[in-house]
Backbone bond lengths (Angstrom), bond angles and torsions (degrees), N, CA, C in turn:
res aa  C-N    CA-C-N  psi(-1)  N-CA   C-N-CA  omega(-1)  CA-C   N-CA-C  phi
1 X - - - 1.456 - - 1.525 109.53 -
2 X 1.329 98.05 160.02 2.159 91.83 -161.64 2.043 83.86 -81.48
3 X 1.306 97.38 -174.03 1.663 107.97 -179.89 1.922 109.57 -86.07
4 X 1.538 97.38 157.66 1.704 94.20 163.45 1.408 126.18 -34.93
5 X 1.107 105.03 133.46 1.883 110.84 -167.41 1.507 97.32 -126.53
6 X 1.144 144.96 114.96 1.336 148.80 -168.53 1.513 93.18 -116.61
7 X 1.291 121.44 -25.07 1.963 121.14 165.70 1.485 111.28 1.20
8 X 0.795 117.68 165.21 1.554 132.51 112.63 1.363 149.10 -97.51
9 X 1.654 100.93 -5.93 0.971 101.85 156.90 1.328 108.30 -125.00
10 X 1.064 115.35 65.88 1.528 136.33 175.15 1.595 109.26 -88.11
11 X 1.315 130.68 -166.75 1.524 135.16 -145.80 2.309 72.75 -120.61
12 X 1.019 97.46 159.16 1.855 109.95 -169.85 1.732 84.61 -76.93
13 X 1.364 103.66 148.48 1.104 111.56 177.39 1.490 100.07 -91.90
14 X 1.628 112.97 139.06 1.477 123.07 175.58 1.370 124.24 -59.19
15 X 1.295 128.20 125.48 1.363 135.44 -176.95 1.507 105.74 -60.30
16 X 1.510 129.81 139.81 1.254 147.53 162.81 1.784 113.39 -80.47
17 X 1.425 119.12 93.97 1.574 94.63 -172.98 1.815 106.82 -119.51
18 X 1.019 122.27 138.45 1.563 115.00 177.27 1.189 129.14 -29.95
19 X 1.654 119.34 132.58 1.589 116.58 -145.56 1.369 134.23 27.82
20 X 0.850 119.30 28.96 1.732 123.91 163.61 1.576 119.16 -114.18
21 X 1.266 115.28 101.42 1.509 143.11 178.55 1.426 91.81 -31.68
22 X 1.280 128.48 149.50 1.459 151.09 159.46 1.748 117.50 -124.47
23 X 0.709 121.91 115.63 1.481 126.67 172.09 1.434 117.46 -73.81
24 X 1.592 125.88 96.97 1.314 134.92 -163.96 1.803 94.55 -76.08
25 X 1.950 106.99 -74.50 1.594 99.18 164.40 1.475 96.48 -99.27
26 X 1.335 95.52 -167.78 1.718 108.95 179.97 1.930 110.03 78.35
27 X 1.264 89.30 -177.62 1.587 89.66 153.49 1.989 107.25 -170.22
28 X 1.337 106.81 -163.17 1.460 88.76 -175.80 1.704 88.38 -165.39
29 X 1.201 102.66 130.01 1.921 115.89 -163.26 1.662 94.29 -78.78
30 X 1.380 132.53 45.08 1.068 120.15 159.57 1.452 140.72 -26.37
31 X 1.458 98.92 -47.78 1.710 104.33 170.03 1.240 125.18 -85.82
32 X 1.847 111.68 27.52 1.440 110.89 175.57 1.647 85.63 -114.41
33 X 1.377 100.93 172.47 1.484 123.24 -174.64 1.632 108.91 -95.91
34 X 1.495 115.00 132.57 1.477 107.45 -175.93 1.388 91.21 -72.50
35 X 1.853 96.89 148.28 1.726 130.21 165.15 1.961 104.75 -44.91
36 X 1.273 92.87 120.01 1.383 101.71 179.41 1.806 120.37 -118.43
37 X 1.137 94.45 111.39 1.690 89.35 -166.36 1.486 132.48 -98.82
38 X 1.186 167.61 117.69 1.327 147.51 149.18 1.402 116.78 -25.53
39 X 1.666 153.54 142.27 1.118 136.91 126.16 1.145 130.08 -76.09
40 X 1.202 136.47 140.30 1.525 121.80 -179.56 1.525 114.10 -129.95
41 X 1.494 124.48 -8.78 1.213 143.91 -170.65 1.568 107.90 -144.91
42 X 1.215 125.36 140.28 0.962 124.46 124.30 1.826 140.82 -158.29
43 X 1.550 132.65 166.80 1.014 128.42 -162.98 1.632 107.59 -135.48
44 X 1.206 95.85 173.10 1.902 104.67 173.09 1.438 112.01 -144.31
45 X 1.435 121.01 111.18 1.521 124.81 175.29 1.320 103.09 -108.57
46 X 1.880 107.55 127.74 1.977 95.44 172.74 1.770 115.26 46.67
47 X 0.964 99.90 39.04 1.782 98.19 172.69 1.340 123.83 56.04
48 X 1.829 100.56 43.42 1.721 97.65 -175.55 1.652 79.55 -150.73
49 X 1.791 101.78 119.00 1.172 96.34 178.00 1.733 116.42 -100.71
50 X 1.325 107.63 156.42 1.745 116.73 -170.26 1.488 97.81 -109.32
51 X 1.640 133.30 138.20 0.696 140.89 -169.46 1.466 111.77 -145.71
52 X 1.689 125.65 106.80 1.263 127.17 -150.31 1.829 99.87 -85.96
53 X 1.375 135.48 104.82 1.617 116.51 178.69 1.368 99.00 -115.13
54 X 1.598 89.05 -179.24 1.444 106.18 170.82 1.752 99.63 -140.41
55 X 1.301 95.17 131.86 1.770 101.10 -164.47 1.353 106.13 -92.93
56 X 1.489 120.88 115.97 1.679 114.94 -177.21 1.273 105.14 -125.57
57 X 1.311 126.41 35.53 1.698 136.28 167.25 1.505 114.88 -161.37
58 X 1.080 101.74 135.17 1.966 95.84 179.00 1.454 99.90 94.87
59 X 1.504 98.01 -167.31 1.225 128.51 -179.80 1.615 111.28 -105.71
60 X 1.374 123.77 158.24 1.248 116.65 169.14 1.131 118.19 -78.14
61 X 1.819 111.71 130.25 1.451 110.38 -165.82 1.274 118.07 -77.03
62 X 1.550 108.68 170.64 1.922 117.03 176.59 1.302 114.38 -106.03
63 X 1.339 81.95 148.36 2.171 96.68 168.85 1.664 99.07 -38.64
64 X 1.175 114.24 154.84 1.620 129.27 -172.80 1.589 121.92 62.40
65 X 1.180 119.90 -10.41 1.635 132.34 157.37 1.318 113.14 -7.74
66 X 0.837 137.01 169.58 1.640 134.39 126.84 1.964 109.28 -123.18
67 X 1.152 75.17 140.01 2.040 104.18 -168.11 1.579 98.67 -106.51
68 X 1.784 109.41 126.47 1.478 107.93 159.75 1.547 92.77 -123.22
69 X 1.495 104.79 148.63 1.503 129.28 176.49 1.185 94.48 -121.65
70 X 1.735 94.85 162.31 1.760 117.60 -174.91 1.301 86.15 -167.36
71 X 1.673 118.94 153.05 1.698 114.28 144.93 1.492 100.65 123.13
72 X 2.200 110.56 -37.89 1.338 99.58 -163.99 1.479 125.46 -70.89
73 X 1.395 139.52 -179.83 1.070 122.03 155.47 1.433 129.16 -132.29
74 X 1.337 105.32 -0.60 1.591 106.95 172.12 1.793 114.44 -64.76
75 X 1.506 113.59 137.04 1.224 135.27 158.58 2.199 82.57 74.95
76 X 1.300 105.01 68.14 1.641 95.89 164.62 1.295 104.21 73.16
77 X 1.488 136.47 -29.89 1.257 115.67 -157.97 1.807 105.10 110.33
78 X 1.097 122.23 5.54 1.641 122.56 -164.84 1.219 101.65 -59.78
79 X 1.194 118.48 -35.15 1.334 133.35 -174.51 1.859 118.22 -48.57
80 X 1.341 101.03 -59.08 1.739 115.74 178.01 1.591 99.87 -67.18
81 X 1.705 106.64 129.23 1.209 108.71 -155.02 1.858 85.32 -157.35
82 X 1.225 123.85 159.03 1.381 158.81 137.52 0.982 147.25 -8.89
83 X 1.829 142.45 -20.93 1.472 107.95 -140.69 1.432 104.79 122.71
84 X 1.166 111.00 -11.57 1.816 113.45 -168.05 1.423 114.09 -78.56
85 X 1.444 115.82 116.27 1.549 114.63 -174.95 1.722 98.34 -78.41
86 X 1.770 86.28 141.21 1.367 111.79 171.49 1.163 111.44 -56.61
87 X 1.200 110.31 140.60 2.097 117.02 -176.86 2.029 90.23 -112.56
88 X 1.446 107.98 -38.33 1.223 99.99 -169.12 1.701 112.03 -129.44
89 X 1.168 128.63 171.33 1.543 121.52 165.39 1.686 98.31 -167.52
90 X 1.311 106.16 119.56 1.182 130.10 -164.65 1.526 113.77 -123.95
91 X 1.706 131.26 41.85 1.038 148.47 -171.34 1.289 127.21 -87.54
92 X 1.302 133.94 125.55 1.265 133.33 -179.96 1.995 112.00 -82.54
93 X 1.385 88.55 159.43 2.042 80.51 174.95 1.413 118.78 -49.77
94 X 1.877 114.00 -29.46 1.051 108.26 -162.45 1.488 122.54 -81.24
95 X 1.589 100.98 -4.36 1.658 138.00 -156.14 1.257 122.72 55.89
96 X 1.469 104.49 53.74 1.600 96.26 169.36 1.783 88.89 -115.86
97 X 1.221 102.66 169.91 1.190 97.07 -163.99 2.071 117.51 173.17
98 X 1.426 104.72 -148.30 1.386 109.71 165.74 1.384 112.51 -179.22
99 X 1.487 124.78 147.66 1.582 141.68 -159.31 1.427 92.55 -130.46
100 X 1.441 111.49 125.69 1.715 112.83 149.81 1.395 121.97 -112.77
101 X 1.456 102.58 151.72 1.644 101.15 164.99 1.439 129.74 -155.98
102 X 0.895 150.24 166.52 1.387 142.35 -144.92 1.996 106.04 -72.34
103 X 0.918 117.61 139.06 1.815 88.59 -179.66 1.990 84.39 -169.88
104 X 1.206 129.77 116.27 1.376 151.49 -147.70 2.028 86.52 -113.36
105 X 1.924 85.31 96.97 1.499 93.85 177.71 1.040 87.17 -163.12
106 X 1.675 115.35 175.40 1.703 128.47 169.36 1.640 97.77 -78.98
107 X 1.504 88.24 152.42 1.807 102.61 176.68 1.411 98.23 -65.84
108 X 1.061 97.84 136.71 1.699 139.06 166.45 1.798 122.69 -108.00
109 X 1.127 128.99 94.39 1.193 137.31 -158.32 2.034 98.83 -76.74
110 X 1.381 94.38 140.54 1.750 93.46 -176.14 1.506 111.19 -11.39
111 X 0.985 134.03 109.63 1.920 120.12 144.74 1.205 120.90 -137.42
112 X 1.813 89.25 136.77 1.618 104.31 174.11 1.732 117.20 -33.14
113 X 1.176 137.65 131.48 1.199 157.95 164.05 1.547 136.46 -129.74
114 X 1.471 129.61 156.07 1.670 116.17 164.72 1.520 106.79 -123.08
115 X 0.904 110.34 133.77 1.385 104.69 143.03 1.921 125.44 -173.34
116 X 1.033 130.39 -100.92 1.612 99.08 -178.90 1.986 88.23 -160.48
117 X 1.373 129.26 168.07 1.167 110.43 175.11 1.513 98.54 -170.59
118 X 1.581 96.70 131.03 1.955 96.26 -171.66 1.643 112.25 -108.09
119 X 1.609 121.37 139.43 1.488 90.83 175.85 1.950 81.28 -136.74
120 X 1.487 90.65 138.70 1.940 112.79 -176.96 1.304 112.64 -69.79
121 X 1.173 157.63 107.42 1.276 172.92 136.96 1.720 89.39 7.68
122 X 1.278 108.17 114.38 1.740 132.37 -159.68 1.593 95.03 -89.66
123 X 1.035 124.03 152.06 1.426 149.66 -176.65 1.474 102.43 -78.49
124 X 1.281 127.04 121.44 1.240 129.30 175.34 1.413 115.36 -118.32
125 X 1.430 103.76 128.62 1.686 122.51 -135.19 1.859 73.60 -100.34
126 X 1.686 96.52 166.15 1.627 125.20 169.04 1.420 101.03 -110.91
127 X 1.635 95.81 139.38 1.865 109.88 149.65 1.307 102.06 -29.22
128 X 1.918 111.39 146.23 1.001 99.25 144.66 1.571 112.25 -152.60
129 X 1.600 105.02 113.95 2.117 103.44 -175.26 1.066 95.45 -132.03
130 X 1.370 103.08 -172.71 1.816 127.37 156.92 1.215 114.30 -13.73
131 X 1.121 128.21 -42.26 1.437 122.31 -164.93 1.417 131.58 -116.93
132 X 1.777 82.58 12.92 1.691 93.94 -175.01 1.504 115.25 -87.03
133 X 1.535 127.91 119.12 1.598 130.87 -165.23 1.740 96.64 -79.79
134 X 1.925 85.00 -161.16 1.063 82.28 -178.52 1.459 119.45 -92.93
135 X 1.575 125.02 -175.20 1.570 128.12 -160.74 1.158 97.31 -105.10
136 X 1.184 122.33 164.22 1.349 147.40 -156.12 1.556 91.22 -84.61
137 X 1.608 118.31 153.06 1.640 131.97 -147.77 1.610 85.92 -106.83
138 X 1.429 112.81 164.64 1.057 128.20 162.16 1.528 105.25 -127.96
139 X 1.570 110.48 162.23 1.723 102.36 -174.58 1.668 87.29 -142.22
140 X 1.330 101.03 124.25 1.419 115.65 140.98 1.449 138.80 25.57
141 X 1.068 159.58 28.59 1.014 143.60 -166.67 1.656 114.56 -52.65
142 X 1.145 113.29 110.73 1.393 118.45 -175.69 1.551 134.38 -63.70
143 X 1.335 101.66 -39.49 1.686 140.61 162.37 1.488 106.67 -54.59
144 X 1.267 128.48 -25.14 1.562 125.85 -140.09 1.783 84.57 -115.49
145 X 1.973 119.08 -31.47 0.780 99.99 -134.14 1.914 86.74 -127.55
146 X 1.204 113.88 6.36 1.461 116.30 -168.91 1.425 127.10 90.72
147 X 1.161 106.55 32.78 1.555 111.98 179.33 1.383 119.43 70.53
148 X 1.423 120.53 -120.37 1.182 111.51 -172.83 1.725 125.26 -90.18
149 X 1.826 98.01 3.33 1.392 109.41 -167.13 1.274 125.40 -71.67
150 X 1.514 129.53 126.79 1.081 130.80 163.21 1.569 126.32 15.60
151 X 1.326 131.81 100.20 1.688 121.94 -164.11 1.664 108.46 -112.86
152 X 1.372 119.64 110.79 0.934 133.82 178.90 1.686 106.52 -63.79
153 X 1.406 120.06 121.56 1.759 119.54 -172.90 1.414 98.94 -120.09
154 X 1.203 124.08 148.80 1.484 131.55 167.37 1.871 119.16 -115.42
155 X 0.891 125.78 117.28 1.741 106.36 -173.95 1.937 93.57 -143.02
156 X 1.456 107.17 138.08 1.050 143.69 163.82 1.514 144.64 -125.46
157 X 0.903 109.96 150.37 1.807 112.84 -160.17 1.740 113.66 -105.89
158 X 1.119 153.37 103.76 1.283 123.13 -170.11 1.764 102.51 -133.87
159 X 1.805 98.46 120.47 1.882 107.47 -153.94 1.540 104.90 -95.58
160 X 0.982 105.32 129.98 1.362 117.95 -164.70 1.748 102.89 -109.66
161 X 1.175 109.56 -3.37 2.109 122.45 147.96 1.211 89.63 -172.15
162 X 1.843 101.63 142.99 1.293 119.03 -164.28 1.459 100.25 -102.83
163 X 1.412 111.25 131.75 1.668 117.36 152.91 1.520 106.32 -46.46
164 X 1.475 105.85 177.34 1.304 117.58 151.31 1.299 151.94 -86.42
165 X 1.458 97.47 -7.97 1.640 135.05 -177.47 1.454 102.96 170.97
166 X 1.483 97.85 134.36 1.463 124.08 175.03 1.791 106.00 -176.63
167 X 1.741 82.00 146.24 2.048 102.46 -179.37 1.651 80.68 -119.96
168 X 1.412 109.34 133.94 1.405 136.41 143.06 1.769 119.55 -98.46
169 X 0.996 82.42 101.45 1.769 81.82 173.89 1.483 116.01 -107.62
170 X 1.388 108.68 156.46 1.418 116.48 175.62 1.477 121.40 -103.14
171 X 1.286 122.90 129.23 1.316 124.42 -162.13 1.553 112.93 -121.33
172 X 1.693 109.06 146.83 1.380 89.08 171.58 2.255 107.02 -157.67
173 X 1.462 85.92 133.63 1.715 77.81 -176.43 1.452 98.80 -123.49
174 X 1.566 111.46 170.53 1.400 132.35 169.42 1.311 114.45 -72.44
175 X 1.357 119.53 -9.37 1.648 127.28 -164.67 1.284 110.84 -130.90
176 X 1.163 152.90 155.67 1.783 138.87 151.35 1.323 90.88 -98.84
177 X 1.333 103.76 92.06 1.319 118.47 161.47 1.962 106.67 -146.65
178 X 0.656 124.11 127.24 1.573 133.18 -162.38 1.794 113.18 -62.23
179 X 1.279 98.97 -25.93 1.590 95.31 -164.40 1.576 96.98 -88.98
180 X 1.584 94.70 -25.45 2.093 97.37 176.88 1.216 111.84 -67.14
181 X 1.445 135.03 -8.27 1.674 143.96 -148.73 1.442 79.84 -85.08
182 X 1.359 128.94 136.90 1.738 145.04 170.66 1.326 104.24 -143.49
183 X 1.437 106.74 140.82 1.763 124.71 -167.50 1.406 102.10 -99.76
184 X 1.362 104.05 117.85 1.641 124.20 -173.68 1.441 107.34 -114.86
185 X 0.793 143.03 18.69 1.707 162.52 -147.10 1.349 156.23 157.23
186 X 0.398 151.97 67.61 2.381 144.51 179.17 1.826 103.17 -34.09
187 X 1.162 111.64 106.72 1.442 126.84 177.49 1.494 82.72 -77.50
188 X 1.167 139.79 -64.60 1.641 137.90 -138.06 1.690 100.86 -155.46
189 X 1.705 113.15 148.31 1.134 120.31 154.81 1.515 114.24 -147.38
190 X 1.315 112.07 120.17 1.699 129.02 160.32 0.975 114.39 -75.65
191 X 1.351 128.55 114.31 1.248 143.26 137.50 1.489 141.15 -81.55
192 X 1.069 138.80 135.95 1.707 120.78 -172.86 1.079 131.39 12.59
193 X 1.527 112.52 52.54 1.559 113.05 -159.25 1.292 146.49 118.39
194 X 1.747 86.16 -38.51 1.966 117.06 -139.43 1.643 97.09 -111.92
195 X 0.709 134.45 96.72 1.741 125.31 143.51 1.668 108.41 -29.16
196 X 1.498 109.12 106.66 1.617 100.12 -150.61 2.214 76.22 -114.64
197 X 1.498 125.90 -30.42 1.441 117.45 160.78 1.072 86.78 -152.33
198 X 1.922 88.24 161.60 1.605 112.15 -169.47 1.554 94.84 -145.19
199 X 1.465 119.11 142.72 1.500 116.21 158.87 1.295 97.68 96.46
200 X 1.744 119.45 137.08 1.240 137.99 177.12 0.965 137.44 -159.84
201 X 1.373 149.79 94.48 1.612 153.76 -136.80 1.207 100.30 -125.04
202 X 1.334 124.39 131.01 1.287 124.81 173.82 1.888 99.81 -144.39
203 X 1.201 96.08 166.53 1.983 112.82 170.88 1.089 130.64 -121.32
204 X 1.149 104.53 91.52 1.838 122.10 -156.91 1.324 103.24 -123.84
205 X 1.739 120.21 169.63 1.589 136.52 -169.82 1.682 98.53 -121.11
206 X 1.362 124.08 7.73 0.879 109.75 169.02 1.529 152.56 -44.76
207 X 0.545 157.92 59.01 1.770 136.22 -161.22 1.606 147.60 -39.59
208 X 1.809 89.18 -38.82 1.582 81.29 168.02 1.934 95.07 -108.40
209 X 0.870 116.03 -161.63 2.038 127.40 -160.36 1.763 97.70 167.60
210 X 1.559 99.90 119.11 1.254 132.36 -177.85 1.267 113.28 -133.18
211 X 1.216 112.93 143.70 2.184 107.92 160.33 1.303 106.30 -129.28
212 X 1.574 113.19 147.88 1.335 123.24 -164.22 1.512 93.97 -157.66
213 X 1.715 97.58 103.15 1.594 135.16 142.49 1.411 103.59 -19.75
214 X 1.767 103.11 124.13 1.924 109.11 172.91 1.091 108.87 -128.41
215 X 1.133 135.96 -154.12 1.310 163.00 144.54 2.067 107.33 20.43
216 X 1.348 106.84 31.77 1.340 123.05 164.01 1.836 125.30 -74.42
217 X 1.015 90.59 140.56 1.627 122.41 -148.37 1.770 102.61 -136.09
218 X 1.441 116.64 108.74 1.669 106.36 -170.77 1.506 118.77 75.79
219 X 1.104 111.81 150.39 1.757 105.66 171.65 1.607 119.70 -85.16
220 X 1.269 123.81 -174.96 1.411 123.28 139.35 1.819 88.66 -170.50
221 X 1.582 98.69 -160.54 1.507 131.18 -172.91 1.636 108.27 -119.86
222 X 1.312 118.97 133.65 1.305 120.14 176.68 1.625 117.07 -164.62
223 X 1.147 114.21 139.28 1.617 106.98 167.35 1.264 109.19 -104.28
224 X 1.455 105.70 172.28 1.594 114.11 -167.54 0.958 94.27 -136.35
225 X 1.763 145.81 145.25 1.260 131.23 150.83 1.626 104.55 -152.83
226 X 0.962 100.64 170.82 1.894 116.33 -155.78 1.689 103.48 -124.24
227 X 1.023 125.47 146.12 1.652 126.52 -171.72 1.759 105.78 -151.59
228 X 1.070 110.98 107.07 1.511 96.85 176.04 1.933 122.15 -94.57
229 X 1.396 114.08 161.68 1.422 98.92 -175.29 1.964 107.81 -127.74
């Protein structure tokens, strides 16, 4: 997501509307279609299974994905699985191709198979060091939320490589103006490594709601996003 824009002729600040996720950092290709695959093969070497598709929806998926199967039938079905992040993706332009991923079975030598396999358009995390400001504001939707009443906000962080120390705080002013931005919360804290708390709900009259990365130490990757109720 680009940085805080206090402009005016800045990009429109994104509407806040009840239960609908906002992406503070990060972002998430919602308006693309999850990767939709055929299976037609599959195998297991050393507990990493290979799975021969042909992709006829979506985009071709990425390393770290998560893949659910249904449909196959070699060895019981071991094959149709969950949630399993991609270890490999081995796809041609035309999408024929092959996906591996970790899956704890006896080797299974290539075999022809059918069945069908979906993977959800993955969350794509932001830098995050020393020099990362604050995130772009969200505002209120007023209509969504009862006028002037009290607005319950939820915002969470989820790090996809951990700094060594970092405060995420959650911010919120009456103005998009930067110096009005006041810290009403800790979205996230890194410690030595450690995600030591995560997650923060508060009930505020605010209008705009920002988070702004502190006291970071080392890099990593993380999204941020805000949900009101």
């Amino acid at each position: 997501m680009p940085a805080f824009n206090s402009s005016p002729f800045g990009p429109a600040v994104q509407l806040l509307y009840a239960g609908v996720p906002v992406y503070l950092f990060g972002s998430w290709g919602q308006d693309h279609s999850p990767s939709q695959m055929y299976v037609t093969s599959v195998a297991v070497t050393d507990d990493v299974a290979t799975l021969g598709v042909t992709v006829y929806g979506g985009a071709i998926p990425t390393v770290g994905s998560l893949i659910s199967v249904q449909g196959t039938q070699t060895s019981s079905g071991v094959f149709n699985v969950v949630g399993q992040e991609l270890t490999a993706v081995n796809i041609a332009a035309n999408g024929v191709g092959s996906v591996s991923f970790a899956l704890t079975a006896a080797n299974v030598a290539s075999t022809p198979d059918a069945g069908v396999a979906i993977v959800p358009q993955p969350e794509v995390p932001e830098a995050l060091s020393s020099s990362t400001g604050a995130s772009v504001a969200v505002a209120m939707a007023n209509s969504s939320f009862g006028g002037d009443l009290d607005r319950t906000v939820t915002a969470v962080c989820e790090f996809t490589a951990l700094p060594t120390t970092a405060t995420v705080s959650l911010q919120g002013s009456m103005f998009l103006d930067p110096a009005q931005f006041v810290t009403i919360g800790t979205i996230a804290t890194v410690a030595d490594g450690a995600v030591t708390s995560n997650g923060v709900t508060v009930t505020e009259k605010w209008l705009f709601y920002r988070a702004l990365p502190s006291g970071v130490t080392g890099s990593g990757e993380f999204t941020c996003k805000i949900t009101g109720a």
